[in-house]
C-alpha positions as a printed NumPy array, in Angstrom:
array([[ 62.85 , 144.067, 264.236],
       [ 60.798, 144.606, 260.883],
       [ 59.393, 147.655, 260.277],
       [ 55.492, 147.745, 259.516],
       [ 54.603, 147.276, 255.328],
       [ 54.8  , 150.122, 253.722],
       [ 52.656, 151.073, 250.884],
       [ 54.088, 151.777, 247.487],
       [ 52.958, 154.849, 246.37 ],
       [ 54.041, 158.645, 245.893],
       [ 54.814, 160.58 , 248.498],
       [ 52.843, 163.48 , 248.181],
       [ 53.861, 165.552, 251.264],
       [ 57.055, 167.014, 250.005],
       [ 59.087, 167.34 , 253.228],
       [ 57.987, 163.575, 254.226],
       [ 58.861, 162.499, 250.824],
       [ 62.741, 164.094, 251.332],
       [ 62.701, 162.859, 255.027],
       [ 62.149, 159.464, 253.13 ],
       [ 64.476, 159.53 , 250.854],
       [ 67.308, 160.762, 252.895],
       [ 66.559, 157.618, 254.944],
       [ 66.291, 154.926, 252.095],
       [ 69.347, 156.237, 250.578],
       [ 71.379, 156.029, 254.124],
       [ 70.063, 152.922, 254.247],
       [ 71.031, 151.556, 250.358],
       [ 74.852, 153.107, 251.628],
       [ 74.96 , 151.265, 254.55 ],
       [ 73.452, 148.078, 252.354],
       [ 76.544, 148.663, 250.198],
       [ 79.06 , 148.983, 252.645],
       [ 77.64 , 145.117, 254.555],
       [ 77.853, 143.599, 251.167],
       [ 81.378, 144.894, 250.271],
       [ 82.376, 143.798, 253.947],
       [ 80.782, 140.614, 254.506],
       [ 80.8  , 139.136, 250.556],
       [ 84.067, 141.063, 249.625],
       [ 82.775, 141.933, 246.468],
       [ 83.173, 145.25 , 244.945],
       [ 80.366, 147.739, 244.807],
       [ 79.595, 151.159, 244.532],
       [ 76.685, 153.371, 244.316],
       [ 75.451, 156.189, 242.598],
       [ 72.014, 157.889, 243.536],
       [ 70.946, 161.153, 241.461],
       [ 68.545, 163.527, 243.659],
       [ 66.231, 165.332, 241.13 ],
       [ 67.286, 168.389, 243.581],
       [ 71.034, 168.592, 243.378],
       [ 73.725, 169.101, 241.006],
       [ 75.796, 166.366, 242.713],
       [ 75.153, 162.695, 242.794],
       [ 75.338, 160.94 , 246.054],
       [ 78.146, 158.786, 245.56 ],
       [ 79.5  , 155.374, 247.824],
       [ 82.072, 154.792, 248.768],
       [ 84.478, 157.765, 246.465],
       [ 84.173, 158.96 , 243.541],
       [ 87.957, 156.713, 243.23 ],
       [ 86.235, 154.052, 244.003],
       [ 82.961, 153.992, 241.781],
       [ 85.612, 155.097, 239.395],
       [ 87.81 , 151.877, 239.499],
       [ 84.583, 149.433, 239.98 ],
       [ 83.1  , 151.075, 236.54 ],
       [ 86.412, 150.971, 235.057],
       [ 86.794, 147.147, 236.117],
       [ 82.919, 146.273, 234.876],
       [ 83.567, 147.851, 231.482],
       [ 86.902, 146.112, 230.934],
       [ 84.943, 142.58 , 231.297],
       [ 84.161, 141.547, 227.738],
       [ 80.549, 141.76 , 226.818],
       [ 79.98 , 138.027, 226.831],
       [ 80.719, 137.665, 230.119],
       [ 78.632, 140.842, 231.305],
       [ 75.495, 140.112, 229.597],
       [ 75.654, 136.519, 230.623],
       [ 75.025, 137.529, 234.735],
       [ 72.822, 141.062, 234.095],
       [ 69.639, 140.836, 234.278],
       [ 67.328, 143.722, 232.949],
       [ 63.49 , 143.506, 234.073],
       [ 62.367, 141.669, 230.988],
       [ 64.564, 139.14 , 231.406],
       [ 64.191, 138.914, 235.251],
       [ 59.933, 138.452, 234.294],
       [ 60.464, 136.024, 231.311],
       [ 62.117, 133.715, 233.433],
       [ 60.209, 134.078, 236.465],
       [ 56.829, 133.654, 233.777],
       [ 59.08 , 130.203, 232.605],
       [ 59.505, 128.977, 236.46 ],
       [ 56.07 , 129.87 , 236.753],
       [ 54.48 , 127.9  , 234.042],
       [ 56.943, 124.783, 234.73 ],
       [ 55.256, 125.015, 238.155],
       [ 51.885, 124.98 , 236.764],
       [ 52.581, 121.945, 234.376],
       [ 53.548, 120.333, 237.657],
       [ 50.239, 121.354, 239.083],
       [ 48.096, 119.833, 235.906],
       [ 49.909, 116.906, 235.732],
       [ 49.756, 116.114, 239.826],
       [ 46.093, 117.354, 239.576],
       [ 45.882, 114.919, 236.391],
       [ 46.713, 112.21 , 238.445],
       [ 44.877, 112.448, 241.357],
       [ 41.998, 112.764, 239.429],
       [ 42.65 , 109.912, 237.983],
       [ 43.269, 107.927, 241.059],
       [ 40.085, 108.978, 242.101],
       [ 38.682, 107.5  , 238.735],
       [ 40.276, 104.114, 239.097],
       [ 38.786, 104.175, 242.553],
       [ 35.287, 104.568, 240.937],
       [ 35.705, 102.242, 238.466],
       [ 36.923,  99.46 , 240.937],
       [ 33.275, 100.422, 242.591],
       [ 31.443,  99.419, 239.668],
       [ 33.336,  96.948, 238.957],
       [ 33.885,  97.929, 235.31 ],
       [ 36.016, 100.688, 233.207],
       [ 34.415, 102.474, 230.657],
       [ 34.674, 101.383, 227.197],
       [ 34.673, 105.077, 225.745],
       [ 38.063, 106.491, 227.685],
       [ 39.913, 108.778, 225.477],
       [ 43.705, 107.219, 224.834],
       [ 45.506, 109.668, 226.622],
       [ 42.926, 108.778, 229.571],
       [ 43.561, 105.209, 229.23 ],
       [ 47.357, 105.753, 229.623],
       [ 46.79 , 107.927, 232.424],
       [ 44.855, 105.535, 234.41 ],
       [ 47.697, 102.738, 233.431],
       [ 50.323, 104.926, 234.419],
       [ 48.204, 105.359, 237.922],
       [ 47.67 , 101.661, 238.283],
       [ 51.231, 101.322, 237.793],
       [ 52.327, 103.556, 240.572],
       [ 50.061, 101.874, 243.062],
       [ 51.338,  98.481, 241.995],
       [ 54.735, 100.024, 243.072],
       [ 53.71 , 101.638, 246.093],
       [ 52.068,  97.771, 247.126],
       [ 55.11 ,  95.621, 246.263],
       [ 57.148,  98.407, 248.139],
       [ 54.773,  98.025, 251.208],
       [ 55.058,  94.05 , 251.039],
       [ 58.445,  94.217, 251.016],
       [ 58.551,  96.079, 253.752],
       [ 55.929,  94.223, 255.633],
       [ 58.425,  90.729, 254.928],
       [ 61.447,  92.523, 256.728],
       [ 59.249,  93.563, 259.275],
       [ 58.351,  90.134, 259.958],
       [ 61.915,  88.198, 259.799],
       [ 62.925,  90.961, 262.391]])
């Protein structure tokens, strides 16, 4: 069962904010541990409390040992090819975003100019004064609905030898 949101903001009651914390960074262990288990990848964890001397550590200090040891023996190529710092995480979520909005524009370019053609099949007429880029929009649109009818016609004709 999920847990209600919570809000992300300092704690400002100093025992709830170590209650907290103790129970986040049981939780990141245990986190740690399912991954190792059920991916059987190797992980470790280090967590510095601003309190104490001593870092809390998972699972020994052996282990974080021979995972750091194994992560600084990959060459550099290979390491900075699948890490991911928060810049780089944000530029190419910002590139997936703006993909997705050119997608957008050009379905939202279309429709409006489906709804165009429909308007000028109304008046019977097209507008002398379209732009170019207009004009090839609205062929590209009649296009696609000249697909979408010879699809349907097909369709109809096995429909009717059936």
């Amino acid at each position: 069962m999920a847990g209600k949101k919570v809000k992300l903001a300092f704690i400002t009651n100093h025992t709830a904010r170590r209650a907290t914390y103790k129970k986040r960074v049981q939780s990141l262990m245990k986190k740690l541990n399912e991954i190792t288990t059920l991916c059987g990848v190797k992980a470790c964890g280090i967590v510095f409390k601003p309190d104490d001397l001593e870092p809390q550590i998972w699972p020994s200090i052996e282990g974080v040992h021979s995972v750091l040891v194994r992560f600084m023996q990959t060459p550099n190529f290979d390491r900075d090819r699948k890490m991911f710092d928060h810049e780089s995480y944000l530029k190419e979520r910002i590139q997936k975003l703006n993909e997705k909005l050119k997608k957008k524009m050009k379905e939202n370019r279309m429709m409006w100019m489906s709804v165009q053609l429909h308007h000028y099949l109304e008046a019977g007429n097209v507008p002398e004064d379209l732009s170019t880029s207009d004009m090839n929009d609205l062929t590209y649109v009649v296009d696609e609905k000249m697909k979408e009818i010879n699809m349907k016609m097909v369709q109809l004709e096995k429909d009717e030898r059936s």
